[in-house]
C-alpha positions as CSV (number, residue, x, y, z in Angstrom):
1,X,16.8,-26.1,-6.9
2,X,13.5,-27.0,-9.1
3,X,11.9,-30.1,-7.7
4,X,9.1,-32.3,-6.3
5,X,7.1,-31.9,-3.2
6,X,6.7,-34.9,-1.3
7,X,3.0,-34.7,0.4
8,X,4.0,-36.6,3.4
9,X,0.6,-37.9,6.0
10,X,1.9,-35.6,8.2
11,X,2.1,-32.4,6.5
12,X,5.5,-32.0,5.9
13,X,7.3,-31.4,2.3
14,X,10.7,-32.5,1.2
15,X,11.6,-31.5,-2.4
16,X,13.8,-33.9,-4.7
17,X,16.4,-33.0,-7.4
18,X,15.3,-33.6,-11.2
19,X,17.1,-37.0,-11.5
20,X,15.2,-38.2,-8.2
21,X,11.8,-36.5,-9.8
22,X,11.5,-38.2,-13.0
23,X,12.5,-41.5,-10.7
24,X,9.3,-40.5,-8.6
25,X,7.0,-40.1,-11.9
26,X,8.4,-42.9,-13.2
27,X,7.2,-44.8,-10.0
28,X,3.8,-42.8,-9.6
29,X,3.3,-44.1,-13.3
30,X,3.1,-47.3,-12.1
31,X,1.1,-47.2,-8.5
32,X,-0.9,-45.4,-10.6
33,X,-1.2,-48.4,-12.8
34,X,-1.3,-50.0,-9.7
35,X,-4.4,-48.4,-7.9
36,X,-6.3,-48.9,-10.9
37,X,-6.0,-52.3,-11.5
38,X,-6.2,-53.7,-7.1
39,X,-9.5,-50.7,-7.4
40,X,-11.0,-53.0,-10.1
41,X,-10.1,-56.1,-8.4
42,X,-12.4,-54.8,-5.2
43,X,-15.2,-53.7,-6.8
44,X,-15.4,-57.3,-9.2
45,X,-14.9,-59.0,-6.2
46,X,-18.2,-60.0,-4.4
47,X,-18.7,-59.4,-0.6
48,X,-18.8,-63.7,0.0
49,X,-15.5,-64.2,-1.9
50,X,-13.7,-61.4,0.2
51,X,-15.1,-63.1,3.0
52,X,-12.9,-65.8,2.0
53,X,-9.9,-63.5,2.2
54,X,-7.7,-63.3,5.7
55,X,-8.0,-60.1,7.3
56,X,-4.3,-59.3,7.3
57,X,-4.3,-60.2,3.2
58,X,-7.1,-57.3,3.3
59,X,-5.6,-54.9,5.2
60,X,-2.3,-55.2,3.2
61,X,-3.7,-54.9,-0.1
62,X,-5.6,-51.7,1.2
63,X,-1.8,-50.3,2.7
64,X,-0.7,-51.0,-1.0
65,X,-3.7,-48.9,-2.6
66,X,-2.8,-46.3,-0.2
67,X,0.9,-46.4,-0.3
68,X,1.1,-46.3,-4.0
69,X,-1.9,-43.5,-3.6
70,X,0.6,-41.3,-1.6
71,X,3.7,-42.5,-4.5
72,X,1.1,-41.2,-7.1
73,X,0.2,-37.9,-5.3
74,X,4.2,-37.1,-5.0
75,X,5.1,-37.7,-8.5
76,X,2.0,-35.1,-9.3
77,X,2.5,-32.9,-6.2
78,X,3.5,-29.4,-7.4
79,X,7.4,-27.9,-6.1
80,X,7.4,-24.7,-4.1
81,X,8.6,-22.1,-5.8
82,X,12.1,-21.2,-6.1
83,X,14.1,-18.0,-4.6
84,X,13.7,-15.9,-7.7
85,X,17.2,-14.6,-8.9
86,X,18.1,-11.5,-10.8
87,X,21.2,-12.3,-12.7
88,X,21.2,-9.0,-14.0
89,X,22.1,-7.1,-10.7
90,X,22.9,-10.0,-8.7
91,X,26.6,-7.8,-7.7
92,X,23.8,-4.9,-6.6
93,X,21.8,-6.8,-4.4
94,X,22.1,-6.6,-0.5
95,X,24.4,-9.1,1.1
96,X,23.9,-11.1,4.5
97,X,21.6,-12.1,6.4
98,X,18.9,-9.1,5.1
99,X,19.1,-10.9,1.4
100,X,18.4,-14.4,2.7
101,X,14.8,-15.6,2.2
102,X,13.8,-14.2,6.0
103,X,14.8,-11.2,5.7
104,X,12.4,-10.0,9.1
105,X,14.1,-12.6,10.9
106,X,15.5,-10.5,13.8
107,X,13.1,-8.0,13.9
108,X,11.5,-7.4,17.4
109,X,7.9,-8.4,18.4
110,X,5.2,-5.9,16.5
111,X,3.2,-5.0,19.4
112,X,-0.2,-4.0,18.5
113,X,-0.9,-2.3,21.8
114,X,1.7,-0.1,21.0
115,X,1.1,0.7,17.3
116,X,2.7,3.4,16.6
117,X,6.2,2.7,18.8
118,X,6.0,-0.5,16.9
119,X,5.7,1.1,13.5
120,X,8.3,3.8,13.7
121,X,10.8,0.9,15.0
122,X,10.2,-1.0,12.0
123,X,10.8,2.3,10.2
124,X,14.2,3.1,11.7
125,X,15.0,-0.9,10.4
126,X,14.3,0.1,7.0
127,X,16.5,2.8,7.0
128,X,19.5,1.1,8.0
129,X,18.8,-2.1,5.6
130,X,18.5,0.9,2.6
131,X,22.2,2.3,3.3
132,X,24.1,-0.6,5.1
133,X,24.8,-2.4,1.8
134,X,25.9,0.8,-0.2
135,X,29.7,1.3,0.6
136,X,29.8,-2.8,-1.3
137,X,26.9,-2.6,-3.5
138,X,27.2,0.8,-5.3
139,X,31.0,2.4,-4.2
140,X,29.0,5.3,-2.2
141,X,31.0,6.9,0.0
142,X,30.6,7.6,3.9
143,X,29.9,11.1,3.4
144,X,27.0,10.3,0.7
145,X,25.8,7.4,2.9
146,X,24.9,9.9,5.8
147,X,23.3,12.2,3.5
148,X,21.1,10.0,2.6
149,X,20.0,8.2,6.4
150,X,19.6,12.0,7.4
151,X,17.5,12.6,4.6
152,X,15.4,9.7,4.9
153,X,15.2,10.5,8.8
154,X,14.6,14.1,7.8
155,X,11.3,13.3,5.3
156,X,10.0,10.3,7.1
157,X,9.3,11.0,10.1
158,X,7.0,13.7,12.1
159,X,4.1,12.8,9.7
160,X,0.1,11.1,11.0
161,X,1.6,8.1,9.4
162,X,-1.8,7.0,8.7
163,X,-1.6,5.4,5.5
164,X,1.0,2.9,6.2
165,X,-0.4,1.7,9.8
166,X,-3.9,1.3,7.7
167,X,-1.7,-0.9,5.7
168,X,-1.4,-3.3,9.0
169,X,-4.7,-2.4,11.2
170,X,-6.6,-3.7,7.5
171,X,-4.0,-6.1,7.1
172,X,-5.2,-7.5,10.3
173,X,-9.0,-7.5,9.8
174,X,-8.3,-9.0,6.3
175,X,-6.7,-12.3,7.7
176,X,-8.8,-12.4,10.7
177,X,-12.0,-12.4,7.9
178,X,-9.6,-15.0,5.8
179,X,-9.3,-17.3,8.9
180,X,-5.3,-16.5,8.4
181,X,-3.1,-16.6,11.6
182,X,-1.7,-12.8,12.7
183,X,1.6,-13.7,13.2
184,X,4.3,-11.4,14.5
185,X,6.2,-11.6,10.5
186,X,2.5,-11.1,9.4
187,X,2.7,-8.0,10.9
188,X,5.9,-6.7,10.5
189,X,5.6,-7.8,6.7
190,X,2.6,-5.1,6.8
191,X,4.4,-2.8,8.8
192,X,7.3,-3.1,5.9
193,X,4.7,-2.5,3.1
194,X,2.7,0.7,5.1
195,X,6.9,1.9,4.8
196,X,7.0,2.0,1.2
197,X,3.8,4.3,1.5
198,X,5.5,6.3,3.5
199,X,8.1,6.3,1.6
200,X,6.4,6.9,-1.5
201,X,4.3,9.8,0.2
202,X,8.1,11.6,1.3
203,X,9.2,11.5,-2.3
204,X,6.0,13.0,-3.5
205,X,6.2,15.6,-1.2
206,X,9.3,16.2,-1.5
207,X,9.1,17.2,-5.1
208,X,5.6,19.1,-4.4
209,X,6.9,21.2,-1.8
210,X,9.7,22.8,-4.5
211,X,7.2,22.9,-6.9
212,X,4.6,24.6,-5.0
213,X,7.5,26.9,-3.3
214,X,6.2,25.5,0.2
215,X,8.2,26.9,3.6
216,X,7.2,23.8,6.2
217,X,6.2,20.6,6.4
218,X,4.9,18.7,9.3
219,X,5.8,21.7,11.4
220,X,9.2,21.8,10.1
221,X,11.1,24.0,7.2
222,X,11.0,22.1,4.1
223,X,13.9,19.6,2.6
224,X,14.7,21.8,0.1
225,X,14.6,24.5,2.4
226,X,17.8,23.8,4.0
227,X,20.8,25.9,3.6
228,X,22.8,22.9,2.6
229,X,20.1,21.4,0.1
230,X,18.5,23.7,-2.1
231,X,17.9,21.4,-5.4
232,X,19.8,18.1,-4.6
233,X,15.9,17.9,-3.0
234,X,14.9,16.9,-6.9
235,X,17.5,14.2,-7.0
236,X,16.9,12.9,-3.1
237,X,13.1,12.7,-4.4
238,X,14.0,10.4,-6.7
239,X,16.2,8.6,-4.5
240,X,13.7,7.7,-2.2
241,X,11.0,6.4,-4.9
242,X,14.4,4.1,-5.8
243,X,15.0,3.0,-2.1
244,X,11.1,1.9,-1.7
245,X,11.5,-0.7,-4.5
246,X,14.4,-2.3,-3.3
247,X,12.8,-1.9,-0.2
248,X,9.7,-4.1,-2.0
249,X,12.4,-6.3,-3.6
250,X,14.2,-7.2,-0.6
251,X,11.1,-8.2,1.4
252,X,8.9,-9.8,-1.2
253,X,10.6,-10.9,-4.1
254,X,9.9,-14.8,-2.7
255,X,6.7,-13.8,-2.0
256,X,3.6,-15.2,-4.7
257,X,2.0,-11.3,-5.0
258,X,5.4,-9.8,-5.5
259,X,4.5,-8.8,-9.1
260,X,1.0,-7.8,-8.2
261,X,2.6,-4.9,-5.3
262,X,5.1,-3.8,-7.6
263,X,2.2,-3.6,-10.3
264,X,-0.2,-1.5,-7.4
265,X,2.7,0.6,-6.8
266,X,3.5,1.7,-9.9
267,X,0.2,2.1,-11.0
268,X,-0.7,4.1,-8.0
269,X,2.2,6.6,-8.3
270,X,1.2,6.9,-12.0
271,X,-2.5,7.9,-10.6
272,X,-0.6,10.0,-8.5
273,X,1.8,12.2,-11.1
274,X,-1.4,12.4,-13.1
275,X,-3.2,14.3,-10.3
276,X,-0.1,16.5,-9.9
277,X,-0.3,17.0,-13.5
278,X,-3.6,18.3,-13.7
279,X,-3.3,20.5,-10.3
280,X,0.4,22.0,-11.6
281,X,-1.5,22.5,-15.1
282,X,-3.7,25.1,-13.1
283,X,-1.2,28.0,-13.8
284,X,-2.2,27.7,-17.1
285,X,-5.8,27.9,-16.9
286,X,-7.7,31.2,-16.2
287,X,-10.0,30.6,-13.1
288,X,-13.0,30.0,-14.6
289,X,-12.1,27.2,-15.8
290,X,-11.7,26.0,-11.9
291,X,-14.8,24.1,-12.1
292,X,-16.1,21.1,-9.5
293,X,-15.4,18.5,-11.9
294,X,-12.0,19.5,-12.3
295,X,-11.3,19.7,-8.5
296,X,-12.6,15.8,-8.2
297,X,-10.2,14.4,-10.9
298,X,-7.6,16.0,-9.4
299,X,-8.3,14.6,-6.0
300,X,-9.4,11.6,-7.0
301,X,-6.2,11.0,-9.0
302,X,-3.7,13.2,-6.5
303,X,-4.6,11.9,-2.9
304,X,-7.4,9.4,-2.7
305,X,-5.8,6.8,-4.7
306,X,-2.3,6.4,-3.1
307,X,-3.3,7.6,0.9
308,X,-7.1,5.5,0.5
309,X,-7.0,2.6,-2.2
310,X,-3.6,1.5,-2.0
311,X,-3.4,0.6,2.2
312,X,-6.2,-1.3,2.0
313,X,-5.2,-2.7,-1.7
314,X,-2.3,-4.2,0.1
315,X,-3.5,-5.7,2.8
316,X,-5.9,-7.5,0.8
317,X,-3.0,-8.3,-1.6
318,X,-1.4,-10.2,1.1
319,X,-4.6,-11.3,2.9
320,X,-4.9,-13.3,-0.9
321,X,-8.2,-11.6,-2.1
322,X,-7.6,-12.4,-5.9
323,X,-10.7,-11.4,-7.6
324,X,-11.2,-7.7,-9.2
325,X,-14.9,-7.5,-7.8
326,X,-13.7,-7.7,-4.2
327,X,-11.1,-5.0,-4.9
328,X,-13.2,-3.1,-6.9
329,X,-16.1,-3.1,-4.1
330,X,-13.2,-1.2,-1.7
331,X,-12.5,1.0,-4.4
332,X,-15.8,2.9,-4.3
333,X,-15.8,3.8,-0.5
334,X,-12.3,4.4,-0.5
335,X,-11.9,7.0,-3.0
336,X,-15.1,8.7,-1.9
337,X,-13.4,9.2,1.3
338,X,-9.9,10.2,-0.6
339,X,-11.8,12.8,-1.9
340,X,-13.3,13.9,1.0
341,X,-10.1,13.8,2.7
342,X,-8.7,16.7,0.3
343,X,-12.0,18.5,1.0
344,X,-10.7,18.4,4.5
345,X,-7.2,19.6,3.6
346,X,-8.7,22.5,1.4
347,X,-10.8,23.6,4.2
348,X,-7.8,23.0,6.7
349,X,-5.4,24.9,4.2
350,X,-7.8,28.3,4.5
351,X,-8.9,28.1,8.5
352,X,-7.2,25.6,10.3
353,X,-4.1,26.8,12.6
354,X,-0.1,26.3,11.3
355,X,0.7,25.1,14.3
356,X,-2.0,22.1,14.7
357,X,-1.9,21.0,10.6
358,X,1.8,21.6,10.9
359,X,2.3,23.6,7.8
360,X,1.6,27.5,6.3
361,X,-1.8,27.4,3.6
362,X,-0.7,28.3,0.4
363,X,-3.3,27.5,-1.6
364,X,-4.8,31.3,-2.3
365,X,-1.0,32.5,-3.1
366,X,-0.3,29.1,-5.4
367,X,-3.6,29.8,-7.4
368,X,-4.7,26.0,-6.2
369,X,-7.9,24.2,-7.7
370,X,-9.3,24.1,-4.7
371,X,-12.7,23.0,-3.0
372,X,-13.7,26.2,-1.1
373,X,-12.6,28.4,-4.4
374,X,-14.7,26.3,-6.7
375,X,-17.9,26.7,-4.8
376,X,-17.1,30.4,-4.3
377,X,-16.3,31.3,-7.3
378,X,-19.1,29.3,-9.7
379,X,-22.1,29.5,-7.3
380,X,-22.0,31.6,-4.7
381,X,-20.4,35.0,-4.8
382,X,-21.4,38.2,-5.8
383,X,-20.6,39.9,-9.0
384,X,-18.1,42.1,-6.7
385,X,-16.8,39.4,-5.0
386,X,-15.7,37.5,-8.1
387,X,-14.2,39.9,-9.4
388,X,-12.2,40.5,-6.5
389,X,-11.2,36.9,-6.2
390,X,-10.4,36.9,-10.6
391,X,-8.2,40.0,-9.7
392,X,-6.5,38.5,-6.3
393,X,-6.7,35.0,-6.5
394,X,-3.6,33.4,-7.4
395,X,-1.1,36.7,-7.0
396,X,-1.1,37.5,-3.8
397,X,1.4,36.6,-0.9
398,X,0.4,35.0,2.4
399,X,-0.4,37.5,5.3
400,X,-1.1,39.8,2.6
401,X,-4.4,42.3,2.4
402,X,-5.4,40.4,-0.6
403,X,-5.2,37.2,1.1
404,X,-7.0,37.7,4.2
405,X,-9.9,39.5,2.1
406,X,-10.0,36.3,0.0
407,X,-10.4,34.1,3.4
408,X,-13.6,37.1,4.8
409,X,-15.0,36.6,1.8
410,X,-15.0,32.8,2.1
411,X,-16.6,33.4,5.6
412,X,-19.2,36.2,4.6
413,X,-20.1,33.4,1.8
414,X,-20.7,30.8,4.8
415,X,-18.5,28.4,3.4
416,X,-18.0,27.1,6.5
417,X,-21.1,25.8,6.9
418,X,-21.2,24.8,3.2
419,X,-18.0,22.6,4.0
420,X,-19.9,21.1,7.2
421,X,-23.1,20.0,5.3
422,X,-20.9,18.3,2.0
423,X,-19.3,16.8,5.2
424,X,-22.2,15.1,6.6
425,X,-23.6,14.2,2.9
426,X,-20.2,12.8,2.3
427,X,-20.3,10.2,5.5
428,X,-23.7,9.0,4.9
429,X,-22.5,8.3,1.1
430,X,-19.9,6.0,2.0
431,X,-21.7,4.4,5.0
432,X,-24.5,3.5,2.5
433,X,-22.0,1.6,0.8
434,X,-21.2,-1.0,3.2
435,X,-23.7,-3.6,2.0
436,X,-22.0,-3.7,-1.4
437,X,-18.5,-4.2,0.5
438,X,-19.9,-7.0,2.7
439,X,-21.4,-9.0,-0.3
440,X,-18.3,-8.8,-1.8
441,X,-16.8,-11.1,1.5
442,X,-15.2,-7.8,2.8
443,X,-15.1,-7.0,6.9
444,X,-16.7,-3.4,6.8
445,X,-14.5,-2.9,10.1
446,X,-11.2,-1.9,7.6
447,X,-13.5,0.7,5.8
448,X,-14.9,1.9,9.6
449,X,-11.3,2.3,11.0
450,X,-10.5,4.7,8.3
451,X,-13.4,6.7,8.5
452,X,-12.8,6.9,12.3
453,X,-9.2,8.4,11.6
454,X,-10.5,11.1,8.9
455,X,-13.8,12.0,9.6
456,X,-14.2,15.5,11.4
457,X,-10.3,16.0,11.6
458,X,-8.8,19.2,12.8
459,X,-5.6,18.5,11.3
């Protein structure tokens, strides 16, 4: 129901139907009249004839001013906005208590001690709310129901879950630095949104693994690697990228930045299917056109953008940071250390161990645009060694001769210690942008956490 606020001394707000409203502007018309005229009669009046005046006559025409004050503040006073409604799919919406305007409203206490236990129990929440509703809202049967709880259990858990618990551990700093209160639905509202990065990380990777022929992931065979799977993976990708907006729609659509996450989201998976569009497109380049410049757009647009930017871009979204310079002061650091990130998982993907990253390197075999192979290939091997890699690189099989002669001539290149130095250059770049991100009213302890988690990994 549109309305009127009423701005009561004490705080509170009661809202009125229209036929009461136009009453109430009618009335603030007049006290506004009002005010204006008994103001006019005070300041004509002279201190001596006031004098004149009984104290109780004073102090009641001031209650009037005031009192028709307050009348003329309510009939201006601004309504609270409205539960949106979607006429459209209203029959397709959740039902209960989950569609009601406090949707978090029997979630437990978000125990920041215990992060991660708190995290995954919000995630196991979201799971049910996605299929509860789907026997009613879209005829699914049982059978299709469970497929997809154990596909959503399957792909969303046994991952770092970094980027969505950055989405709350910023989240916190942000309203903290906005003198905002960190209240339990605070948190589990930024638990919710660091989900829907998750979420949107399992879809993509779900959909990269077939198209990269992957075997595991997160020390585990994957999706589409199950006997009873095989393609439906393409289709459950795409179910999951549909689950995360009504995900977004159920918890936010009351909330004033609803539009601006659905716009951050979409833009960011856009970034993101443009960075697998430019790594995929690989296959069709020959390998010297693998240049540096082409490995950082491809980064840039494939990782740092959705598992850097878009934490931090939310919990500044709901900390109320409105103005572009602020965001595009974290942009800077953040996608410096996106790209370093990748650097990591390149490096990782060559000589880090299966069983601590928690998945096979295929980069050599899948002919990837990678950081090590760039550097090896346009400025620092041999004559004989890049030929070897022109003639290898790309078509052999992991294990293979080919392969491990690829990964000694990585070493016998030092790349190793190339990787350590561009590590090292890389952390004092971003440090030496923290004054930029404290003029711009940002706490430089969201951009420190991060770092903390990345910098020197092992897996």
């Amino acid at each position: 129901m549109s309305g009127v606020s009423l701005l009561f001394p004490l705080g509170c707000g009661v809202t009125c139907a229209p036929p009461i409203q136009r009453a109430m502007q009618a009335i603030g018309s007049l006290a506004a009249i009002s005010v204006s005229a008994l103001s006019a009669f005070f300041l004509a009046t002279e201190v001596s004839v006031l004098h004149t005046v009984p104290p109780a006559v004073l102090v009641a025409a001031f209650g009037l001013c005031f009192s028709l004050g307050v009348l003329f503040a309510c009939s201006v006073a601004p309504s609270p906005p409205a539960t949106r409604s979607y006429p459209a799919t209203e029959g397709y919406q959740p039902s209960g208590e989950r569609a009601k305007a406090t949707p978090r409203k029997d979630y437990p206490m978000y125990d920041v001690h215990r992060h991660e236990e708190s995290f995954l129990r919000v995630c196991d929440r979201l799971v049910d709310e996605a299929v509860d509703d789907l026997p009613k809202t879209h005829e699914l049967p049982k059978p299709e129901v469970k497929w997809i709880k154990d596909m959503l259990t399957y792909n969303l858990r046994g991952g770092k879950m970094n980027r969505g618990m950055m989405v709350v551990l910023s989240g916190i700093e942000l309203l903290k630095a906005n003198n905002q209160a960190v209240t339990n639905d605070a948190l589990n509202k930024l638990a919710v949104l660091g989900w829907c990065i998750e979420w949107l990380q399992a879809w993509l990777l779900i959909a990269d693994d077939i198209m990269d022929s992957s075997e595991t992931r997160r020390g585990q065979p994957c999706w589409y690697k199950q006997p009873h799977v095989n393609l439906i993976a393409i289709n459950d990708a795409f179910m999951v990228d549909a689950l995360m907006y009504r995900m977004l729609k159920r918890h936010f659509s009351d909330e004033p930045y609803y539009a601006q996450i659905v716009d951050l989201f979409q833009e960011t998976a856009f970034q993101t299917e443009c960075g697998q569009l430019l790594d995929l497109q690989c296959d069709n380049l020959d390998l010297n056109q693998f240049k540096l410049d082409r490995w950082l757009t491809i980064v840039k647009y494939k990782t740092a953008f959705y598992s850097f930017y878009l934490p931090v871009a939310l919990g500044m979204t709901v900390a109320g940071v409105k103005k572009s310079t602020s965001f595009n002061a974290a942009r800077e650091p953040l996608v410096k250390m996106g790209i370093y990130f990748q650097a990591q998982d390149d490096y990782l993907d060559c000589f880090g161990h299966p069983e601590t990253i928690g998945k096979i390197g295929t980069d050599i075999q899948d002919k990837k645009c990678g950081w090590l192979f760039v550097h090896a290939f346009n400025s620092l091997a041999s004559p004989e060694q890049k030929l070897y890699l022109s003639k290898h690189y790309g078509r052999c099989k992991v294990g293979s001769t080919e392969e491990l002669k690829i990964k000694d001539i990585y070493r016998e290149l030092k790349l190793e210690d190339v990787y350590r130095e561009y590590e090292q250059q890389s952390y004092n770049d971003i440090m030496a942008m923290k004054s930029a991100v404290e003029q711009a009213k940002l706490p430089w302890s969201v951009f420190e956490i991060f770092l903390k988690k990345v910098y020197k990994r092992c897996k």
